[in-house]
VOMARRO-612927 format. One line per 10 residues: number of its first residue (from 1); their letters; for each residue y, x, z of N, C-alpha, C. Coordinates in steps of 0.02 Angstrom, whole numbers, plus 50000, padded with zeros to 5 digits. Layout:
# VOMARRO-612927
NUM = a = Y/X/Z/Y/X/Z/Y/X/Z ~ ...
END
This chain:
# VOMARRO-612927
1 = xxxxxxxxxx = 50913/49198/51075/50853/49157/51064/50834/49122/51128 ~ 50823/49063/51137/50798/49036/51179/50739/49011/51210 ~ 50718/49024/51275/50646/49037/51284/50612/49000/51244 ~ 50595/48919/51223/50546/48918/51181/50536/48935/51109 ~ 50612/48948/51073/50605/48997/51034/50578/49075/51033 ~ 50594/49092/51079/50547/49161/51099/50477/49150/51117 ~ 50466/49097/51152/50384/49083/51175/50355/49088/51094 ~ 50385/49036/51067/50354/49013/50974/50324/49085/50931 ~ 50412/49120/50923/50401/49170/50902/50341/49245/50933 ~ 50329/49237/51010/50277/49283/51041/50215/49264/51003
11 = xxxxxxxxxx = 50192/49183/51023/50136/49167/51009/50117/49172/50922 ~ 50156/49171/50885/50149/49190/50828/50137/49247/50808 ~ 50179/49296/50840/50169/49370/50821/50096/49391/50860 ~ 50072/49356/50908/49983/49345/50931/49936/49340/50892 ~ 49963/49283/50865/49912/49257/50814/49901/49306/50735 ~ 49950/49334/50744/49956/49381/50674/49917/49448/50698 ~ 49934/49464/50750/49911/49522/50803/49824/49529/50780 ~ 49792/49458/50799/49731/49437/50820/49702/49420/50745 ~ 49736/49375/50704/49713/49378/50626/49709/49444/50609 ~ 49739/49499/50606/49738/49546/50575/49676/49600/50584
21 = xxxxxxxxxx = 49679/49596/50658/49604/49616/50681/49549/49581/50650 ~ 49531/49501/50642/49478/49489/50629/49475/49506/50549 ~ 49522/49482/50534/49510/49489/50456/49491/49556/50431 ~ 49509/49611/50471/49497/49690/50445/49435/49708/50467 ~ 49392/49669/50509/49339/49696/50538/49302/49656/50510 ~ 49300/49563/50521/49262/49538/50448/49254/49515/50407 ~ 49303/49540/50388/49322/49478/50307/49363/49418/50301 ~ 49396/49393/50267/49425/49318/50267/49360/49285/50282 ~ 49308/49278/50263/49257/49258/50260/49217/49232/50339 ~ 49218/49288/50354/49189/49274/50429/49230/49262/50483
31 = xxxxxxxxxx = 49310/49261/50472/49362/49241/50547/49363/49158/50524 ~ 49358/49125/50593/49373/49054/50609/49451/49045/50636 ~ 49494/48990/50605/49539/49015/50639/49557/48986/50721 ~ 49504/48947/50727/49484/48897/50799/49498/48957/50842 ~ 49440/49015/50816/49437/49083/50864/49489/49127/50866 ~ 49516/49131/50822/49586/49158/50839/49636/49139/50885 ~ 49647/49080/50897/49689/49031/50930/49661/49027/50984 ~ 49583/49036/51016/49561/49046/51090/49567/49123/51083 ~ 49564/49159/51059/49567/49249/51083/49632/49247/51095 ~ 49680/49221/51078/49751/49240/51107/49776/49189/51174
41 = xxxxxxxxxx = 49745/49133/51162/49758/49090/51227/49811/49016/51227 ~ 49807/49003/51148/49830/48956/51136/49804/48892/51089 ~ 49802/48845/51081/49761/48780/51052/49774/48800/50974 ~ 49705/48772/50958/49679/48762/50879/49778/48728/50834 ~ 49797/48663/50887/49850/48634/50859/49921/48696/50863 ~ 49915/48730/50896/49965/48802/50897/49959/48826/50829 ~ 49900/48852/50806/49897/48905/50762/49876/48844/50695 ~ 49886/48784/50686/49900/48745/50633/49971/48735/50637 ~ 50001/48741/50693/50075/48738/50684/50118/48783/50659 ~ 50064/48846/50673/50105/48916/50635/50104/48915/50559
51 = xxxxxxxxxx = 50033/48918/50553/50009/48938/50472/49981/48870/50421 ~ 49958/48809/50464/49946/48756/50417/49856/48777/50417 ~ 49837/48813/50404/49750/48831/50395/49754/48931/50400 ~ 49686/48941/50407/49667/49002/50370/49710/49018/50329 ~ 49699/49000/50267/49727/49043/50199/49792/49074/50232 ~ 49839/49015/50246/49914/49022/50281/49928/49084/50312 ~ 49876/49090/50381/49884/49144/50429/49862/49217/50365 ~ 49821/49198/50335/49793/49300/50267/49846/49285/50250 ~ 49863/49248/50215/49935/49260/50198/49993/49278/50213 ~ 49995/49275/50272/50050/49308/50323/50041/49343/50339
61 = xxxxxxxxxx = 49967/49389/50367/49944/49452/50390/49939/49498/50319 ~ 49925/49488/50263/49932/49520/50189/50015/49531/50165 ~ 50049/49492/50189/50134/49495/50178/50135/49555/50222 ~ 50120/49543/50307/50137/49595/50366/50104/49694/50344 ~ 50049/49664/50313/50006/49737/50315/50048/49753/50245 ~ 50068/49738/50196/50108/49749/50143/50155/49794/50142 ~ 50204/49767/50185/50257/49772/50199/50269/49850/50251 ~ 50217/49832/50310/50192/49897/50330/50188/49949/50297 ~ 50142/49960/50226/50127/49996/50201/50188/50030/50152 ~ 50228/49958/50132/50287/50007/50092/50339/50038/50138
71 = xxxxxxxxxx = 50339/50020/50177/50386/50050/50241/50342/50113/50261 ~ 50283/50151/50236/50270/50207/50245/50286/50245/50212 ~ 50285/50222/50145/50272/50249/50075/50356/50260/50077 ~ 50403/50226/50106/50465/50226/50114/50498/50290/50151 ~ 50456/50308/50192/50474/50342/50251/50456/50406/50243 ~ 50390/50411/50208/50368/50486/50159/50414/50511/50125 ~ 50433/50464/50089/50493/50485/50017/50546/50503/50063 ~ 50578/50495/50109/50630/50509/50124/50625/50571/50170 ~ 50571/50573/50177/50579/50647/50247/50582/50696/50169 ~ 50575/50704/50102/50602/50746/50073/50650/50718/50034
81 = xxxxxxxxxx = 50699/50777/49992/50757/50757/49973/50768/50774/49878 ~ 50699/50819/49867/50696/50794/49788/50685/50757/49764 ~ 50705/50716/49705/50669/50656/49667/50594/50670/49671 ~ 50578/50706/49627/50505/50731/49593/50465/50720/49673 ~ 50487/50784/49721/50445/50776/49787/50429/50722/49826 ~ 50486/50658/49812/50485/50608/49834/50435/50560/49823 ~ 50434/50571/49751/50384/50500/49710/50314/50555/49744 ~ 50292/50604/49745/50219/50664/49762/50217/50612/49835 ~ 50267/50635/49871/50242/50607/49949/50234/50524/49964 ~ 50278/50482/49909/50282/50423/49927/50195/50408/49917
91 = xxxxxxxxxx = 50170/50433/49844/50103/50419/49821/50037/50443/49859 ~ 50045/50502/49894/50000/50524/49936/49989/50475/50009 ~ 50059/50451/50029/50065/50408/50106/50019/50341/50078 ~ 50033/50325/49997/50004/50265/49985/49907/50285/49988 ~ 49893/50336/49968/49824/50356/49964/49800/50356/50026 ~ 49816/50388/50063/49813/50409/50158/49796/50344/50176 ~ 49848/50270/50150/49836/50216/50191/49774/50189/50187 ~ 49733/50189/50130/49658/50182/50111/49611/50187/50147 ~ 49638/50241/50197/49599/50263/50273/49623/50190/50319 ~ 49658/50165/50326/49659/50113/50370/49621/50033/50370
101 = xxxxxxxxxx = 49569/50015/50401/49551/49963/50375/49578/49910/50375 ~ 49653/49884/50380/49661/49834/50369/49702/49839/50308 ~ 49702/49901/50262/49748/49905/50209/49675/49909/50156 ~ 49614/49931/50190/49571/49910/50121/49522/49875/50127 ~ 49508/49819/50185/49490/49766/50171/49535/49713/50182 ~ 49574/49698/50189/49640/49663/50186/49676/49651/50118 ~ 49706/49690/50101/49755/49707/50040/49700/49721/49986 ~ 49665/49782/49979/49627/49776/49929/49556/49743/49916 ~ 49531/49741/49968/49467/49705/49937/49479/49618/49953 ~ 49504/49593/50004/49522/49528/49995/49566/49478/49968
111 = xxxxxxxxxx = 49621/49516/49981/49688/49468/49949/49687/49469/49885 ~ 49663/49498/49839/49663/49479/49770/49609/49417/49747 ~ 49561/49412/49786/49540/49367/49768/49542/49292/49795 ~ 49573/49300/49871/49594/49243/49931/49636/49216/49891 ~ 49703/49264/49896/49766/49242/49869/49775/49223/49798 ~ 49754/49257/49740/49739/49260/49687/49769/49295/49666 ~ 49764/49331/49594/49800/49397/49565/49889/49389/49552 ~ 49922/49347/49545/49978/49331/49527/50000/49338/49607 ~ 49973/49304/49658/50007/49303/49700/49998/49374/49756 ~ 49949/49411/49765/49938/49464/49769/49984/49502/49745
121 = xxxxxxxxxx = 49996/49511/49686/50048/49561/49636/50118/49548/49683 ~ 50128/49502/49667/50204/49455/49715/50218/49500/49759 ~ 50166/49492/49824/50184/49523/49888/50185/49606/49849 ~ 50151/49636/49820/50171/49700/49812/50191/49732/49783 ~ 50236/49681/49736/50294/49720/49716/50351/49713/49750 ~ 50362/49681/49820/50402/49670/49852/50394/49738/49906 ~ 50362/49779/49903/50353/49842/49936/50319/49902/49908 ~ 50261/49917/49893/50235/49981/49871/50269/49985/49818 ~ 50236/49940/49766/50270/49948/49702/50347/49939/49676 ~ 50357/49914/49723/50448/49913/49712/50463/49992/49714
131 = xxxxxxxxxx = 50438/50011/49767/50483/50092/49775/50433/50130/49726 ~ 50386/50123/49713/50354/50173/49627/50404/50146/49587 ~ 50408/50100/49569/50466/50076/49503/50526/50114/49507 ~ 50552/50089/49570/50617/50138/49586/50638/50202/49564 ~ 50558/50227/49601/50568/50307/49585/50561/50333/49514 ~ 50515/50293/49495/50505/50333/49414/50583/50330/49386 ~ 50600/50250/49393/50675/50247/49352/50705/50284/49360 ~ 50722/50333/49408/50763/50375/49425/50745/50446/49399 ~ 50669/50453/49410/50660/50516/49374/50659/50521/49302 ~ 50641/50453/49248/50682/50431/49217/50732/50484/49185
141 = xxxxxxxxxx = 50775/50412/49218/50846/50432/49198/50903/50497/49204 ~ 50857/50532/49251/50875/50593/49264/50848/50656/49220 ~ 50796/50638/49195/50769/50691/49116/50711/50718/49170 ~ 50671/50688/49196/50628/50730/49247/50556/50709/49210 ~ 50565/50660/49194/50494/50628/49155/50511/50606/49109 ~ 50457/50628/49063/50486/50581/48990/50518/50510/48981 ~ 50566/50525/48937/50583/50457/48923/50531/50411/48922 ~ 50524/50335/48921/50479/50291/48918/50501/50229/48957 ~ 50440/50173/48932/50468/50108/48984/50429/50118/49049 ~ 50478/50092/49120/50460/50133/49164/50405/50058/49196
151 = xxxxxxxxxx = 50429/49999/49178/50372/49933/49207/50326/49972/49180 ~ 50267/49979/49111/50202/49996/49109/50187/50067/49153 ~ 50245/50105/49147/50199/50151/49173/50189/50139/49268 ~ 50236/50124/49274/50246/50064/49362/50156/50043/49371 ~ 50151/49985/49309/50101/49937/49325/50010/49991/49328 ~ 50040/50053/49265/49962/50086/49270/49947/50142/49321 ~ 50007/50166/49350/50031/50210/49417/50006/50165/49478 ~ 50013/50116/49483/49995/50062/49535/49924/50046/49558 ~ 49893/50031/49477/49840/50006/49468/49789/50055/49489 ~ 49785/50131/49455/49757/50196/49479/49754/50192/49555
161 = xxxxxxxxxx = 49811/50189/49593/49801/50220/49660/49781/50161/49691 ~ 49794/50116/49656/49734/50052/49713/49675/50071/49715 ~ 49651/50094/49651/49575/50099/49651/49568/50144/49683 ~ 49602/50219/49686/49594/50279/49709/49602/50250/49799 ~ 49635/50232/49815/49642/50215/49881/49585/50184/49929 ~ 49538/50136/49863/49495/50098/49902/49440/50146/49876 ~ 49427/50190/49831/49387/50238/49825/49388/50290/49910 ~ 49454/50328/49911/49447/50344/49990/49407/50310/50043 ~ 49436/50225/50039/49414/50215/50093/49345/50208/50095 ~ 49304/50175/50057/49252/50188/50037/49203/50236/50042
171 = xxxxxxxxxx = 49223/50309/50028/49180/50348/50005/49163/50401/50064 ~ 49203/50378/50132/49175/50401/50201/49197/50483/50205 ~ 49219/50502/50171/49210/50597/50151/49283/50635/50183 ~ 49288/50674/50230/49345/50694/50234/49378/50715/50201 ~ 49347/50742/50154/49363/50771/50074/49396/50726/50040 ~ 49376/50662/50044/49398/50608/49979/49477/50615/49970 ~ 49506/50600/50025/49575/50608/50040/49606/50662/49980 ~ 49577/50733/49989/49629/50767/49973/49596/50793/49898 ~ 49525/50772/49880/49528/50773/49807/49559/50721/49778 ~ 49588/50670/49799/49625/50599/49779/49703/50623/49753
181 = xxxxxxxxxx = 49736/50668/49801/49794/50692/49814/49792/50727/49751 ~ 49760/50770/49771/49723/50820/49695/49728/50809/49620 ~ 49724/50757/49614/49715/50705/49553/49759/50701/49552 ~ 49796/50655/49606/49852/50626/49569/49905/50651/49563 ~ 49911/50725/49581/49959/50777/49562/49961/50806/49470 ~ 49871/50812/49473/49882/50827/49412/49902/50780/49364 ~ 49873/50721/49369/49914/50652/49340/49982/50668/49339 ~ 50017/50667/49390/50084/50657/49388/50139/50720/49337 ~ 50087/50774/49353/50129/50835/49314/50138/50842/49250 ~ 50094/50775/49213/50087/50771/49152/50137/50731/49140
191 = xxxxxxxxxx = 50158/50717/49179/50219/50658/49158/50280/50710/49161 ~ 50297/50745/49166/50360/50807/49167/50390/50819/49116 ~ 50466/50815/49109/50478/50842/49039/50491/50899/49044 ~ 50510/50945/49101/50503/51009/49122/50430/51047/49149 ~ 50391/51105/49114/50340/51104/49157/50356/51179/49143 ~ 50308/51224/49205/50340/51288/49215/50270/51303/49168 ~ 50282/51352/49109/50245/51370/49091/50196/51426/49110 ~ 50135/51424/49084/50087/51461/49132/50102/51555/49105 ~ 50076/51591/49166/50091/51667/49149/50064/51702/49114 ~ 50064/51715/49046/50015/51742/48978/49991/51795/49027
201 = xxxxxxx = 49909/51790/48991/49890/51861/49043/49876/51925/48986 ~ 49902/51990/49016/49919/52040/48960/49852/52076/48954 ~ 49838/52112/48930/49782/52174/48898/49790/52226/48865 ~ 49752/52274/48881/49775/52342/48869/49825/52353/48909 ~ 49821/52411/48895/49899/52457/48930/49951/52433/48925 ~ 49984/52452/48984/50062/52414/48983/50091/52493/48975 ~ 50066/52542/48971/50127/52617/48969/50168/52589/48895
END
C-alpha cells in the first residue's frame, strides 16, 4: 500500500473511530459530521470524501459494529465443540453485547429506523443472524431440534434476543444479564427433540 493509500485508509478508519463514539453517546441525531472531521484533524471535504454525508458514515459504523458483534457471537460458538452448546453460547455472547453502548444505541435503537428495516435486516444477516441460521440448520439436520423450517424459526430467534438485548441494556440491573440467559435457555430447551426426562419423585417405602 502506498503512503497516500495508507494516509486515506488511516484517516478513514478515524473517522469511523470518532463516528462511532459520537453516535453511541448521542444519537444519529445529535453528531454533526463537520465535528467529527475536526475531532480527528481532518476537513469537512475529507469526511465527504469518505462517506458522501452523515447517513453514509452510520452506515459504515452500523456495518463495523455488526460485524463486530457476529465475530463475537462467532468466537463463543467455537471455544465449545457441541452443536447444541454452541448455538447456548453463540446466543448468550449476543445478549452480553446489549451491555455495550454502541451495540444498543447504534444497532438497535437507531439503525432500524436511520437505515430503514430492510436495510438494517441486510447488514444482519450478514453476521449475527447468519451464524443463528447456520446453527439451527445443523441442529436441524442432525435430529437435535425438531424438524421444522429453520428461516422462521431464524427470523423469531433473532427478533426475541434483539428485544431481550436492548431490554438488558436498558434495564441498568446486574441481574438483567443473567435472568435474560435464563430465559433463553428455557426457550431453547423447548426446541429439543431429545429432552432428559425429569426424576419421578417416589413415596412411601422403598424396602
Amino acid at each position: 500500500m502506498g503512503k497516500r493509500a495508507a494516509q486515506r485508509a488511516a484517516t478513514r478508519r478515524a473517522l469511523l473511530s470518532e463516528g462511532r463514539r459520537r453516535f453511541a453517546a448521542d444519537g444519529y441525531r445529535g453528531v454533526v459530521l463537520t465535528e467529527v472531521a475536526q475531532a480527528v484533524g481532518v476537513t469537512k471535504g475529507a469526511a465527504y470524501h469518505h462517506f458522501e454525508s452523515k447517513a453514509g458514515l452510520f452506515h459504515a459504523v452500523v456495518a463495523d459494529v455488526v460485524q463486530e458483534l457476529g465475530d463475537r457471537v462467532a468466537a463463543a460458538a467455537e471455544e465449545v465443540s457441541d452443536p447444541w452448546e454452541q448455538l447456548r453460547a453463540g446466543c448468550r455472547a449476543f445478549l452480553a453485547a446489549g451491555s455495550d453502548p454502541s451495540m444498543r444505541r447504534i444497532v438497535l435503537v437507531d439503525a432500524p429506523t436511520v437505515l430503514g428495516w430492510e436495510e438494517w435486516r441486510a447488514l444482519d444477516e450478514e453476521s449475527s443472524a447468519r451464524h443463528l441460521r447456520d446453527a439451527l440448520s445443523t441442529l436441524v439436520e442432525t435430529g437435535v431440534i425438531t424438524a421444522q423450517p429453520v428461516e422462521p424459526l431464524a427470523q423469531i430467534l433473532s427478533g426475541a434476543m434483539n428485544e431481550a438485548a436492548l431490554w438488558v441494556a436498558r434495564s441498568g440491573s446486574p441481574e438483567a444479564l443473567d435472568s435474560a440467559v435464563e430465559t433463553l435457555d428455557r426457550l431453547l430447551a423447548g426446541l429439543r427433540t431429545h429432552r432428559a426426562k425429569p426424576a419421578q419423585v417416589r413415596t412411601g417405602s422403598t424396602l
